[in-house]
Gaussian input, Z-matrix of N, CA and C with variables (Angstrom, degrees):
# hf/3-21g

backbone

0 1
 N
 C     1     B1
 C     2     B2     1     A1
 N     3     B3     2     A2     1     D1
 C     4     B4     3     A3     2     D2
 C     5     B5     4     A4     3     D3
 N     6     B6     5     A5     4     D4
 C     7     B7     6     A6     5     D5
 C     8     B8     7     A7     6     D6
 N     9     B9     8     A8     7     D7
 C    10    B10     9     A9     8     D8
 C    11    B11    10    A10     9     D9
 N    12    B12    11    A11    10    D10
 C    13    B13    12    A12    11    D11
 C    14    B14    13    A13    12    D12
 N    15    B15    14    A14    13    D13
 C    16    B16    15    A15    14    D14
 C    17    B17    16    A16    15    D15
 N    18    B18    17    A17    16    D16
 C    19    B19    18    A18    17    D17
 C    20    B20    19    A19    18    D18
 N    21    B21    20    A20    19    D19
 C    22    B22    21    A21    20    D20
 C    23    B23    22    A22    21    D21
 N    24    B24    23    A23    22    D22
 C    25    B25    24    A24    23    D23
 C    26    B26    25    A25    24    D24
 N    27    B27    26    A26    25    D25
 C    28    B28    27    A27    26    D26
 C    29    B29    28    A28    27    D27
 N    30    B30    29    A29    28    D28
 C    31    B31    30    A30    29    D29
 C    32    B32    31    A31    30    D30
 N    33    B33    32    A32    31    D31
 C    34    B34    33    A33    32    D32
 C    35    B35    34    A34    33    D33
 N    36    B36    35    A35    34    D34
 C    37    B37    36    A36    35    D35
 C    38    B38    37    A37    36    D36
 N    39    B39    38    A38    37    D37
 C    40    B40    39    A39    38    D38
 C    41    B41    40    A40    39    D39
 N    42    B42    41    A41    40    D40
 C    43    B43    42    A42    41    D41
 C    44    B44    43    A43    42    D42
 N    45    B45    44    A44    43    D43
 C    46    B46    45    A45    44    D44
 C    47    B47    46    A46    45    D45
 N    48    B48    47    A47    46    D46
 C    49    B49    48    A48    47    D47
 C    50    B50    49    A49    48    D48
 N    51    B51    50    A50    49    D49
 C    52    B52    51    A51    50    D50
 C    53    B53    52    A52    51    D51
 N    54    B54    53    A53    52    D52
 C    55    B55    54    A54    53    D53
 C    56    B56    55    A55    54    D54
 N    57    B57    56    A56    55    D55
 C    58    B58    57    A57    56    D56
 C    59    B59    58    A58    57    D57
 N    60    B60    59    A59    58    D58
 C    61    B61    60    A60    59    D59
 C    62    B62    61    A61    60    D60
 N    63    B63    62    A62    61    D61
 C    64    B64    63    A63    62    D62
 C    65    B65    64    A64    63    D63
 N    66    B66    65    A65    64    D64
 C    67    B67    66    A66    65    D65
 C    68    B68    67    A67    66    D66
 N    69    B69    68    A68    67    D67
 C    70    B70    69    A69    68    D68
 C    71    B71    70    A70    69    D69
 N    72    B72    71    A71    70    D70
 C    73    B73    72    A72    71    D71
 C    74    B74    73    A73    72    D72
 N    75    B75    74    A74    73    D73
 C    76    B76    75    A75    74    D74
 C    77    B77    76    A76    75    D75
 N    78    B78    77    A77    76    D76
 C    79    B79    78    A78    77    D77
 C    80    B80    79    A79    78    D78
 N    81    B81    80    A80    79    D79
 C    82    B82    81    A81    80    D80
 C    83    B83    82    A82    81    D81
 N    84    B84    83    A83    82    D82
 C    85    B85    84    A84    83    D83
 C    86    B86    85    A85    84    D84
 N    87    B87    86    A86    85    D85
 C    88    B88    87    A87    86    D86
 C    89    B89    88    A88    87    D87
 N    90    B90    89    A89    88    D88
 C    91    B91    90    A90    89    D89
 C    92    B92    91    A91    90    D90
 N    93    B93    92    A92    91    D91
 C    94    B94    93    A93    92    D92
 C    95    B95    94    A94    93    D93
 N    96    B96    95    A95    94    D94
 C    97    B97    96    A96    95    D95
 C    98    B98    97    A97    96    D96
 N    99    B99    98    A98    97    D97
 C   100   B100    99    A99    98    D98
 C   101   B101   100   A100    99    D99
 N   102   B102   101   A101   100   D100
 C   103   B103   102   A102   101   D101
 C   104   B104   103   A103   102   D102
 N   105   B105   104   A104   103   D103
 C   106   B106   105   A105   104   D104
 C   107   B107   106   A106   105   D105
 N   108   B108   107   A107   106   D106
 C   109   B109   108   A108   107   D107
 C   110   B110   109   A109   108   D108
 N   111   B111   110   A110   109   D109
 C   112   B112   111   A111   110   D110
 C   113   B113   112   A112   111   D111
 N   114   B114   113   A113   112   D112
 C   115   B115   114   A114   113   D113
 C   116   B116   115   A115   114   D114
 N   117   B117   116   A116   115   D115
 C   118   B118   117   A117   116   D116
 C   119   B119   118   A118   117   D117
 N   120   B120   119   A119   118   D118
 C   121   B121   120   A120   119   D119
 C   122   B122   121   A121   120   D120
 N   123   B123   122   A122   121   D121
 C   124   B124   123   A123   122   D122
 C   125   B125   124   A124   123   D123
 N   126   B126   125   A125   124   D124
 C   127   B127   126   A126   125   D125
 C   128   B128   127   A127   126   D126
 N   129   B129   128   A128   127   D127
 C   130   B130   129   A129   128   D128
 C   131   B131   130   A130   129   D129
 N   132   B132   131   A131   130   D130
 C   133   B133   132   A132   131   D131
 C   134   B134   133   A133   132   D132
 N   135   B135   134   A134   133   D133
 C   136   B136   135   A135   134   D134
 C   137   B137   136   A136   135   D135
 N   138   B138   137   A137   136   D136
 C   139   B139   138   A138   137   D137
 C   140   B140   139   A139   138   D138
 N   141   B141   140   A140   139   D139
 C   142   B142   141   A141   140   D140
 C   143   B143   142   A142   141   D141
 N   144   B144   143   A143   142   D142
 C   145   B145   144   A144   143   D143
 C   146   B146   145   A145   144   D144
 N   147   B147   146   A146   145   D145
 C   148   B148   147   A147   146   D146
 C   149   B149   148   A148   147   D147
 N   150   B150   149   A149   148   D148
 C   151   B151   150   A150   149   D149
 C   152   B152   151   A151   150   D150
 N   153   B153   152   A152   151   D151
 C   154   B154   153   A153   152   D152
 C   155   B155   154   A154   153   D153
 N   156   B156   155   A155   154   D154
 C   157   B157   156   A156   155   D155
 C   158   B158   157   A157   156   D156
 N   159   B159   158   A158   157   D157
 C   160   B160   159   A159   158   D158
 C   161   B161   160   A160   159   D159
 N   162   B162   161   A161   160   D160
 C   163   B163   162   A162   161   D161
 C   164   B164   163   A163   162   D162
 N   165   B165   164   A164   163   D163
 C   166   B166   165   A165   164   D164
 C   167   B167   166   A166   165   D165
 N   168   B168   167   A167   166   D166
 C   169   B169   168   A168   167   D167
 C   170   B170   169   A169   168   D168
 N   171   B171   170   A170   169   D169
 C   172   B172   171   A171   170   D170
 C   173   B173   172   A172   171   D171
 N   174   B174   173   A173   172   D172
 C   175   B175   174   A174   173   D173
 C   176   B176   175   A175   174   D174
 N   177   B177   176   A176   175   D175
 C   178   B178   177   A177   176   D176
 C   179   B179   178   A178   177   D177
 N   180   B180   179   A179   178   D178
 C   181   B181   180   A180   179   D179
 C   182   B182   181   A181   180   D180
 N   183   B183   182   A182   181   D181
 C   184   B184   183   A183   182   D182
 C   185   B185   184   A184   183   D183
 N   186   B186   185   A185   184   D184
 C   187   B187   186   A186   185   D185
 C   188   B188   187   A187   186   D186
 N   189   B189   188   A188   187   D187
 C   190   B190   189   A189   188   D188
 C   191   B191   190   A190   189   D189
 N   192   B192   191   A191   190   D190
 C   193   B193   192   A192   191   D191
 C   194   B194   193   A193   192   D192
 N   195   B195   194   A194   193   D193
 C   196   B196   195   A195   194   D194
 C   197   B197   196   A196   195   D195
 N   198   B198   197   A197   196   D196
 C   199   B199   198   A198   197   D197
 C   200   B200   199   A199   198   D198
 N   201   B201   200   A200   199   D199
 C   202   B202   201   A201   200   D200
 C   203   B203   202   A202   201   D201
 N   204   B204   203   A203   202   D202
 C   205   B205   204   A204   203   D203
 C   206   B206   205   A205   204   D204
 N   207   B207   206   A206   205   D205
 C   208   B208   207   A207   206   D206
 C   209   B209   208   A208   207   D207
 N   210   B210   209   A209   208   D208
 C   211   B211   210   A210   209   D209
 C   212   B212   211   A211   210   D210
 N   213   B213   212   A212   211   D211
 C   214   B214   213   A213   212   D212
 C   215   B215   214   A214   213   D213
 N   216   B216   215   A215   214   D214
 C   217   B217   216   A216   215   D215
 C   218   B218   217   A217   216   D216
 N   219   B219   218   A218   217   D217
 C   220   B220   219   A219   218   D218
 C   221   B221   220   A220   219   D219
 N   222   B222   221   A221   220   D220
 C   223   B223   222   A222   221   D221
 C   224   B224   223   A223   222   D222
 N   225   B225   224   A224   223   D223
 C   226   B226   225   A225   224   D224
 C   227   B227   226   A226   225   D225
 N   228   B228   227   A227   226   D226
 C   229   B229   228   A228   227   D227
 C   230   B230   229   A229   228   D228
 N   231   B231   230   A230   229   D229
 C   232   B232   231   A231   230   D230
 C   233   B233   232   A232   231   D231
 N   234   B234   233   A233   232   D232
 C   235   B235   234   A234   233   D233
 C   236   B236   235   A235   234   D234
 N   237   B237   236   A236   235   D235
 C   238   B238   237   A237   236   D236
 C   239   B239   238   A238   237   D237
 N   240   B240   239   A239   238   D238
 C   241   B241   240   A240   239   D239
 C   242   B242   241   A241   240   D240
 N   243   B243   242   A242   241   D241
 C   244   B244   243   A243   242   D242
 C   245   B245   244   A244   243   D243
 N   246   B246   245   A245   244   D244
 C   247   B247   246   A246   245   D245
 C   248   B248   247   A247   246   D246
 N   249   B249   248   A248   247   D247
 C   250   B250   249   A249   248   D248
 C   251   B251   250   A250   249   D249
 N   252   B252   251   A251   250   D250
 C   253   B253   252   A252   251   D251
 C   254   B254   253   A253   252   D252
 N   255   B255   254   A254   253   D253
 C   256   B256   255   A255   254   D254
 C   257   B257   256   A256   255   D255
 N   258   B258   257   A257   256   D256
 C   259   B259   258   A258   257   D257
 C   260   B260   259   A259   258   D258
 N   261   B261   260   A260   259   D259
 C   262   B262   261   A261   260   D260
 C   263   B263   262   A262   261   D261
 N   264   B264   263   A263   262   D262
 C   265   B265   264   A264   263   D263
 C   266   B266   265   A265   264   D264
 N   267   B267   266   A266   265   D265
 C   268   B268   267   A267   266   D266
 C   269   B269   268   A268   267   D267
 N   270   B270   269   A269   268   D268
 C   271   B271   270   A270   269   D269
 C   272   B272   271   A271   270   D270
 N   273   B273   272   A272   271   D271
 C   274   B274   273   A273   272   D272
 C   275   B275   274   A274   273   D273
 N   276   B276   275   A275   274   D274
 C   277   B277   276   A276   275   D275
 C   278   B278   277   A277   276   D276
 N   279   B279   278   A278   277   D277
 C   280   B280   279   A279   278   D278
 C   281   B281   280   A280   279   D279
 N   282   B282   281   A281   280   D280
 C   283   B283   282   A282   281   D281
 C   284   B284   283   A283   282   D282
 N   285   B285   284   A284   283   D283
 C   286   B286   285   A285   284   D284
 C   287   B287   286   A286   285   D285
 N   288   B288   287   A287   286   D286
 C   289   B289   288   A288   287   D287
 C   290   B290   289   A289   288   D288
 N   291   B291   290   A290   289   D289
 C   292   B292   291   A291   290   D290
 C   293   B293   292   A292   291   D291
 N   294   B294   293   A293   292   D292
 C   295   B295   294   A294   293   D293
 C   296   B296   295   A295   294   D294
 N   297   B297   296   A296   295   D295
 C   298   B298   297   A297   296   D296
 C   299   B299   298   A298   297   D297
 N   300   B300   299   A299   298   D298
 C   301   B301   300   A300   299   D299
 C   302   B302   301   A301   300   D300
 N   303   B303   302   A302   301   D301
 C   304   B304   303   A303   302   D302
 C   305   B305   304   A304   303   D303
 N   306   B306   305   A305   304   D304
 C   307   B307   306   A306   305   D305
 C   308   B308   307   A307   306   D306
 N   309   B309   308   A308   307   D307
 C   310   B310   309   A309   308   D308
 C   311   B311   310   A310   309   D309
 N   312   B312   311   A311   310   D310
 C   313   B313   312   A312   311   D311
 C   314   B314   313   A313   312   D312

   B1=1.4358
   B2=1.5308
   B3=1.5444
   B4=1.1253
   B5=1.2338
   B6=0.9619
   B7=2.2881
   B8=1.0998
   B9=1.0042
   B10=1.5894
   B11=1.1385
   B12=1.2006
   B13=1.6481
   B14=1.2524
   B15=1.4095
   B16=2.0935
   B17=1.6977
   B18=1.6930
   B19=1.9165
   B20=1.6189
   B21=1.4886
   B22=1.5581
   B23=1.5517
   B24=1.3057
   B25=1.1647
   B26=1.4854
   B27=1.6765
   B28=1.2075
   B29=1.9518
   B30=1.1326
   B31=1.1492
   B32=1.7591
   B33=1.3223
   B34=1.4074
   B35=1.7866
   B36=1.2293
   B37=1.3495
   B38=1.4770
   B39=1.5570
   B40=1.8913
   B41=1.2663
   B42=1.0435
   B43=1.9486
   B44=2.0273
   B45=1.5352
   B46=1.3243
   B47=1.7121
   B48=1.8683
   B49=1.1073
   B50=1.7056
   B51=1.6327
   B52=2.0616
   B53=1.5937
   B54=1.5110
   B55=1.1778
   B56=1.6422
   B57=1.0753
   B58=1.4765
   B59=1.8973
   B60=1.3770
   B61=1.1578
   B62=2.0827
   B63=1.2125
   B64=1.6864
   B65=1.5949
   B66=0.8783
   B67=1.6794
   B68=1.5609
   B69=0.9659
   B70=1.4842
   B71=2.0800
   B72=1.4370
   B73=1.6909
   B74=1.5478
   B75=1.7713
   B76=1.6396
   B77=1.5928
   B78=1.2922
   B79=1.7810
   B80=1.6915
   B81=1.5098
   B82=1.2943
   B83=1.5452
   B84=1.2297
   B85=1.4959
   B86=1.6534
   B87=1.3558
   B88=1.7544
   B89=1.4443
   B90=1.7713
   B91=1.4706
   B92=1.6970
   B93=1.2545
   B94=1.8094
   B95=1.5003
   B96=1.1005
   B97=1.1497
   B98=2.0320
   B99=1.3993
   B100=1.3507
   B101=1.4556
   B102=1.4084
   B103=1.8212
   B104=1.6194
   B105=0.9273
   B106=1.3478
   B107=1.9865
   B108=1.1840
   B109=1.7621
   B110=1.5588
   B111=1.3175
   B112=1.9205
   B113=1.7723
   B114=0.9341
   B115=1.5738
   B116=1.2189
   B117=1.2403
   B118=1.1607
   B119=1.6988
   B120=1.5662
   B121=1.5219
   B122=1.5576
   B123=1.4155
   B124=1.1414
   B125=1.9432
   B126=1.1939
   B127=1.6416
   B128=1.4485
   B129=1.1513
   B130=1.3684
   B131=1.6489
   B132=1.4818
   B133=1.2917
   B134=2.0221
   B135=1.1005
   B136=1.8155
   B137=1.7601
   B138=1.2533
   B139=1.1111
   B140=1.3933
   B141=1.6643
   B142=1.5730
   B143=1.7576
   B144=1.0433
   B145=1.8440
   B146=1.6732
   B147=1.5675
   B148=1.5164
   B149=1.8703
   B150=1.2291
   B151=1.8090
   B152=1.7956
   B153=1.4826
   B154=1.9154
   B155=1.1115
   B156=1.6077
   B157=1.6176
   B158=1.7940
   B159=1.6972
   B160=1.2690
   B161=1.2879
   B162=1.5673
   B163=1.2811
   B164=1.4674
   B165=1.6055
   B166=1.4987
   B167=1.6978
   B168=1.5532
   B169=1.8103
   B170=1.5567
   B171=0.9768
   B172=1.7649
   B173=0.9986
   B174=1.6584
   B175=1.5142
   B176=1.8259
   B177=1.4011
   B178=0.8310
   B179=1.5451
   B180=1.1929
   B181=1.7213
   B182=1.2524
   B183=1.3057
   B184=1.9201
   B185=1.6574
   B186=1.1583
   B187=1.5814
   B188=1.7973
   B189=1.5224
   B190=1.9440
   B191=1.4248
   B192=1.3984
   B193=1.1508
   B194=1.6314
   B195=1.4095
   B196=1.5669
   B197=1.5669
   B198=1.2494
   B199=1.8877
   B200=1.3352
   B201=0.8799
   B202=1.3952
   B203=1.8169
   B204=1.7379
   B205=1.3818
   B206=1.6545
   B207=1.1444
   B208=1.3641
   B209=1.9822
   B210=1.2242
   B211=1.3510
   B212=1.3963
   B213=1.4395
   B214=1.1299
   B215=1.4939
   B216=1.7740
   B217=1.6147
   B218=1.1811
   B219=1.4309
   B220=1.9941
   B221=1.2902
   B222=1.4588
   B223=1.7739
   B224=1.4557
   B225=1.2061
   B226=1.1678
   B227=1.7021
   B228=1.1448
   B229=1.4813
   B230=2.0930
   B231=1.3721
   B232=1.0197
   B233=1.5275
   B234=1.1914
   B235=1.2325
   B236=1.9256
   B237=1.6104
   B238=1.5283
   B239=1.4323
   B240=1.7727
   B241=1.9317
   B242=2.0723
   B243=0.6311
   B244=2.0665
   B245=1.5037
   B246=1.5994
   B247=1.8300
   B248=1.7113
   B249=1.3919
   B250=1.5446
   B251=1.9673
   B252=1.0401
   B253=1.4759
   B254=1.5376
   B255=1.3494
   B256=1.8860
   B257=1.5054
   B258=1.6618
   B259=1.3089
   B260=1.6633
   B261=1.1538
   B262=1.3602
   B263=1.6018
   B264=1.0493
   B265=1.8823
   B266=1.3936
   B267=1.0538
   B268=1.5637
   B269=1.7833
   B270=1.3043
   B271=1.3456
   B272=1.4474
   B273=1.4657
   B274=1.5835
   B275=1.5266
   B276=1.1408
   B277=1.7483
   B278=1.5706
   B279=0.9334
   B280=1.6510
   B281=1.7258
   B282=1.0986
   B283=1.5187
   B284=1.8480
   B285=0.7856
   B286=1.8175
   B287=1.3921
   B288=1.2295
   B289=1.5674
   B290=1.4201
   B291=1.5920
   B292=1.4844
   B293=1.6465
   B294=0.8344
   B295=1.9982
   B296=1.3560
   B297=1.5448
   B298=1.3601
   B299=2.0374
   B300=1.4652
   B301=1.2729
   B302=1.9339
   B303=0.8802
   B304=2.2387
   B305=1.8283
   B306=1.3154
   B307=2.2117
   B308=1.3839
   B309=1.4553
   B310=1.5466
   B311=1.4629
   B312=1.4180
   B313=1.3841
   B314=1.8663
   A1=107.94
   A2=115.09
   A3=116.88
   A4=141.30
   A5=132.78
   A6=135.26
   A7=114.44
   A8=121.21
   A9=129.87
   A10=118.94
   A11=121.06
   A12=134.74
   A13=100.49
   A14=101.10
   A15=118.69
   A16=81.24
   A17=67.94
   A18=93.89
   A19=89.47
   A20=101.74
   A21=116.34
   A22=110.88
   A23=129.44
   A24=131.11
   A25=116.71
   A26=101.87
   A27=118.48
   A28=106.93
   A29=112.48
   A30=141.40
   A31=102.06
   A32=116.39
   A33=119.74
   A34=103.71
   A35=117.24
   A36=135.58
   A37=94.96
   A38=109.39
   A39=113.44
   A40=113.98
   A41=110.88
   A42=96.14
   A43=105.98
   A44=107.21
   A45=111.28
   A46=127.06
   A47=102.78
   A48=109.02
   A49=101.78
   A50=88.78
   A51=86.62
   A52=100.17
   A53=126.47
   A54=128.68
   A55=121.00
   A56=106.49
   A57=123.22
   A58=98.99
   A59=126.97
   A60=123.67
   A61=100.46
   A62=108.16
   A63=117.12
   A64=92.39
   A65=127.07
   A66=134.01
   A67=100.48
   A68=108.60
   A69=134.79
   A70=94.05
   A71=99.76
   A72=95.69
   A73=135.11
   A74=85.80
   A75=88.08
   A76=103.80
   A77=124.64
   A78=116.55
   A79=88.99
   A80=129.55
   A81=131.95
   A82=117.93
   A83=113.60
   A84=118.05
   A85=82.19
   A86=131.65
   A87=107.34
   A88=120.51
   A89=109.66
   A90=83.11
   A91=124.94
   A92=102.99
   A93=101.64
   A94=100.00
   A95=151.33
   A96=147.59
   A97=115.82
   A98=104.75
   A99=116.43
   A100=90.62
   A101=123.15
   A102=114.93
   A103=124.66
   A104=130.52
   A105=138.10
   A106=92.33
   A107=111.13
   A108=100.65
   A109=102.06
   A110=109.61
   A111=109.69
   A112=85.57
   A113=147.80
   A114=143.89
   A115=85.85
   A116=162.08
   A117=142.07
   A118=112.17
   A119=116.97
   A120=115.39
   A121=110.15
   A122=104.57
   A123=128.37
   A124=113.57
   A125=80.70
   A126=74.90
   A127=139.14
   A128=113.16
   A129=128.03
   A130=128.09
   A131=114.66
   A132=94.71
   A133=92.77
   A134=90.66
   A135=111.43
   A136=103.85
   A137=136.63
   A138=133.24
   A139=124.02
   A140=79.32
   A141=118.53
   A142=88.65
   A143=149.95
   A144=140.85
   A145=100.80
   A146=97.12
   A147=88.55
   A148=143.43
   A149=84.06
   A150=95.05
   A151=93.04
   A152=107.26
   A153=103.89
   A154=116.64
   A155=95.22
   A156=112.24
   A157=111.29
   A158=124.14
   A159=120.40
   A160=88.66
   A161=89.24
   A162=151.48
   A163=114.15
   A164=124.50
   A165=122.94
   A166=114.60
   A167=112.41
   A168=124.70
   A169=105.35
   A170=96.77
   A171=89.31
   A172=112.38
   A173=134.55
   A174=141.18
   A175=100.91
   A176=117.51
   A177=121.63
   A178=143.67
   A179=94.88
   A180=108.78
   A181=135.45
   A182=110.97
   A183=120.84
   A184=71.98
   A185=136.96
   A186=136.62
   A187=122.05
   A188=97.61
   A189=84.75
   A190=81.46
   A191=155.35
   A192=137.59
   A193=101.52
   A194=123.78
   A195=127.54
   A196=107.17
   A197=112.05
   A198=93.84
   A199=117.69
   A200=123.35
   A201=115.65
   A202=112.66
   A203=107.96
   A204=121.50
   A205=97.49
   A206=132.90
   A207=121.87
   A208=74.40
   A209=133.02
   A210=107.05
   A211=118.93
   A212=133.55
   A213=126.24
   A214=125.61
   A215=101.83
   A216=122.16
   A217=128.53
   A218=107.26
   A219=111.61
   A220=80.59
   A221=133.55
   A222=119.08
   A223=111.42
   A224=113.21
   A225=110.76
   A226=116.18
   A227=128.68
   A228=116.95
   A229=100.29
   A230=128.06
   A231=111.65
   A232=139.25
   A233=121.70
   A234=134.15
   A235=99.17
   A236=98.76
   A237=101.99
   A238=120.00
   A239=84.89
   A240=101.59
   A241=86.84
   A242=93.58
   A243=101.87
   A244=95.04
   A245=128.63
   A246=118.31
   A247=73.10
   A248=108.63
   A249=107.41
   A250=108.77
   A251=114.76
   A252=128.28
   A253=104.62
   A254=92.58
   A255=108.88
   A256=107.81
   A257=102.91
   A258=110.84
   A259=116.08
   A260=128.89
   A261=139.56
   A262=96.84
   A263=120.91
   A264=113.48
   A265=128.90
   A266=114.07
   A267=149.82
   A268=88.94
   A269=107.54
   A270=103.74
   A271=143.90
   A272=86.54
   A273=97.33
   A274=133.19
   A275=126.84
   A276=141.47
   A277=81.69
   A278=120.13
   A279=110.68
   A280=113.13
   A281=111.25
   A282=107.41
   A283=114.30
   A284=112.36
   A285=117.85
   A286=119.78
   A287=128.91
   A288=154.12
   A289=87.19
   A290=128.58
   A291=125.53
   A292=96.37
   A293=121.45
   A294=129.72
   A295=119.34
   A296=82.96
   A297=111.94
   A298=127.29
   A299=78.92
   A300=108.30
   A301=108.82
   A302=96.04
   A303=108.76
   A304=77.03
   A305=116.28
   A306=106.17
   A307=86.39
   A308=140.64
   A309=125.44
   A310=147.01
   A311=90.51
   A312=102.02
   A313=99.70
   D1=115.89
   D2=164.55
   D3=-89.42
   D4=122.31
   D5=-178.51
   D6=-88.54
   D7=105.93
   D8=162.98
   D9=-72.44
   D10=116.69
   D11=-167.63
   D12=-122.98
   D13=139.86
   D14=172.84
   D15=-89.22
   D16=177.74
   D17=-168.74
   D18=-68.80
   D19=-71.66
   D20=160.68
   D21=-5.07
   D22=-73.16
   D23=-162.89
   D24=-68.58
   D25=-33.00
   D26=-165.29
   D27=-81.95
   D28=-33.42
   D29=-179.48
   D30=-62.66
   D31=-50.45
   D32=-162.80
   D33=-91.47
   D34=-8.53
   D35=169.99
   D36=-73.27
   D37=-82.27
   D38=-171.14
   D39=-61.96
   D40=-3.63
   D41=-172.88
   D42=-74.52
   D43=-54.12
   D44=163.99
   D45=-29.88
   D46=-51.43
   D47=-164.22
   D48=-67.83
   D49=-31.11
   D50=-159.51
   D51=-78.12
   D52=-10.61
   D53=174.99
   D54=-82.92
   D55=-28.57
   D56=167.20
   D57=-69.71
   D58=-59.69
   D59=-156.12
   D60=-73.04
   D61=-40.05
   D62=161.97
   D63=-40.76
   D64=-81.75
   D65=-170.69
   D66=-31.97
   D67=-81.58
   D68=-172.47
   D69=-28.99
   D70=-64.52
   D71=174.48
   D72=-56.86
   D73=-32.82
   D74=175.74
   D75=-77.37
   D76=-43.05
   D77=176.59
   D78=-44.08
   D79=-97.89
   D80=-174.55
   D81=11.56
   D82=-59.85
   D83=-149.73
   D84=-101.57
   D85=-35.38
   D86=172.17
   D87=-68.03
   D88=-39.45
   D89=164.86
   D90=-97.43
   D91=29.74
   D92=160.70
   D93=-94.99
   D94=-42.90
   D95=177.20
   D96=-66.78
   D97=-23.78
   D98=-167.37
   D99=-83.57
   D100=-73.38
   D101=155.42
   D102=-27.81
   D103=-62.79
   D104=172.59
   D105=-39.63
   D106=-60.54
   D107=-162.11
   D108=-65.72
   D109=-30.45
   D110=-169.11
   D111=-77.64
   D112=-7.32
   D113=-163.59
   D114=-100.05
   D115=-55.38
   D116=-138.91
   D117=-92.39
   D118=121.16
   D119=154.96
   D120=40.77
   D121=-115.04
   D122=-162.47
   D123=-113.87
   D124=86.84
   D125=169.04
   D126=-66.43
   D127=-35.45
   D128=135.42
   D129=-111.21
   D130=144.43
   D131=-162.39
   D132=-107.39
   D133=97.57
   D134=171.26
   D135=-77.13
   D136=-56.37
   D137=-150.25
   D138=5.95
   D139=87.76
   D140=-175.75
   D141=-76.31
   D142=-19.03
   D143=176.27
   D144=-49.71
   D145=-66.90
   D146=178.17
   D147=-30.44
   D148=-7.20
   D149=-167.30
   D150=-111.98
   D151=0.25
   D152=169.92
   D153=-108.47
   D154=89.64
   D155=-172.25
   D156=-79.13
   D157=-12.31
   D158=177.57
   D159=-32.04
   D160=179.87
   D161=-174.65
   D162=-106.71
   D163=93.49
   D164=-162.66
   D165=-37.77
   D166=114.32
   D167=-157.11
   D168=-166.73
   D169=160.63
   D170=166.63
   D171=-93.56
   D172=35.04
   D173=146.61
   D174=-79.58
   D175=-57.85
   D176=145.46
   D177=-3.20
   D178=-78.90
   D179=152.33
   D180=-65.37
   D181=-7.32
   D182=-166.42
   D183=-109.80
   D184=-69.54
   D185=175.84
   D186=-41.26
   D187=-14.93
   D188=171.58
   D189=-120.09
   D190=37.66
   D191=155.67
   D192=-108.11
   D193=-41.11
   D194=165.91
   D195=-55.49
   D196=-49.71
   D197=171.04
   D198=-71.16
   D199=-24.17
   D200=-170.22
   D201=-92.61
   D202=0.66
   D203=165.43
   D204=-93.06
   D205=-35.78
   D206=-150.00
   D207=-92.24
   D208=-38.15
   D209=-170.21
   D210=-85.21
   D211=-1.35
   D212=174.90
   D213=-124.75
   D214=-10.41
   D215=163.10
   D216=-104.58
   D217=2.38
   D218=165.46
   D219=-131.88
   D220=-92.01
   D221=-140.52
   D222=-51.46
   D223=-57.63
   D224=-168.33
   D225=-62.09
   D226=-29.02
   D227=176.80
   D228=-76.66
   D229=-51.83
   D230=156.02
   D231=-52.58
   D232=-3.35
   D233=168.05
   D234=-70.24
   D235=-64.24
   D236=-177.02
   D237=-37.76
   D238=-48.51
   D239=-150.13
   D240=-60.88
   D241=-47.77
   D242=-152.95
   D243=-74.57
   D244=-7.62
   D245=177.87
   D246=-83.87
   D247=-63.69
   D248=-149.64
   D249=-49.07
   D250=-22.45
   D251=-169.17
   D252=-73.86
   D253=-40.22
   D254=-179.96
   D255=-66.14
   D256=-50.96
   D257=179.46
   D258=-57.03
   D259=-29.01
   D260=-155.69
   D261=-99.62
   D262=-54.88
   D263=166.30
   D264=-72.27
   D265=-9.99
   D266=148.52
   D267=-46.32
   D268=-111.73
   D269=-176.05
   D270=-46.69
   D271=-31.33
   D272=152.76
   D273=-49.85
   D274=-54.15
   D275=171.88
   D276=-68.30
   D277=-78.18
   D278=-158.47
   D279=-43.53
   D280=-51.30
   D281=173.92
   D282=-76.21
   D283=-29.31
   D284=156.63
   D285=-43.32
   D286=-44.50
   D287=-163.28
   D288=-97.11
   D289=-58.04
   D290=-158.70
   D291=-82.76
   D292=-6.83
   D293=168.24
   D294=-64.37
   D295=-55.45
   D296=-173.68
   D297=-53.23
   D298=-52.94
   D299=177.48
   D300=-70.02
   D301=-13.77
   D302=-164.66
   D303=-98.03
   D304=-74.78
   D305=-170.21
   D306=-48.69
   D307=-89.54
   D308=-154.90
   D309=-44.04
   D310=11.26
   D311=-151.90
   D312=-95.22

């Protein structure tokens, strides 16, 4: 079974898809770059070691394993959560206002 499609018709079909797939690349490349930044070392450089003044022991060691939980299993996931939170009301008001401005117009 064949469909005969106008340009017109054919046109108002792909425009959605190729706008969805634009989308689709720009998400892609923020979270390949958003991974890429959580991949690196030190995302912030805290060097929480400096503050483990023991005496080389396994007090010592129980003391750079507790900093090194409090810096990468509390700050750092609250570090994420609260940019991304910023980021999200961020766009929020901004596209609210840019809504706003598109009905009043």
């Amino acid at each position: 079974m064949l469909v005969d499609l106008s340009f017109n018709e054919a046109y108002n079909i792909l425009k959605p898809l190729v706008i969805f797939i634009f989308g689709m690349v720009i998400y892609s490349v923020f979270i390949f770059n958003f991974y890429r930044f959580l991949a690196k070392i030190d995302v912030f450089d805290l060097n929480l070691s400096k503050h483990n003044t023991t005496e080389p022991s396994v007090l010592s060691n129980v003391f750079a394993i507790l900093l090194y939980g409090l810096e990468y299993l509390i700050l750092l996931p609250a570090f994420i959560f609260f940019g991304l939170l910023r980021w999200h009301f961020y766009l929020h008001f901004y596209l609210k206002r840019s809504l706003l401005k598109l009905y009043f117009l």
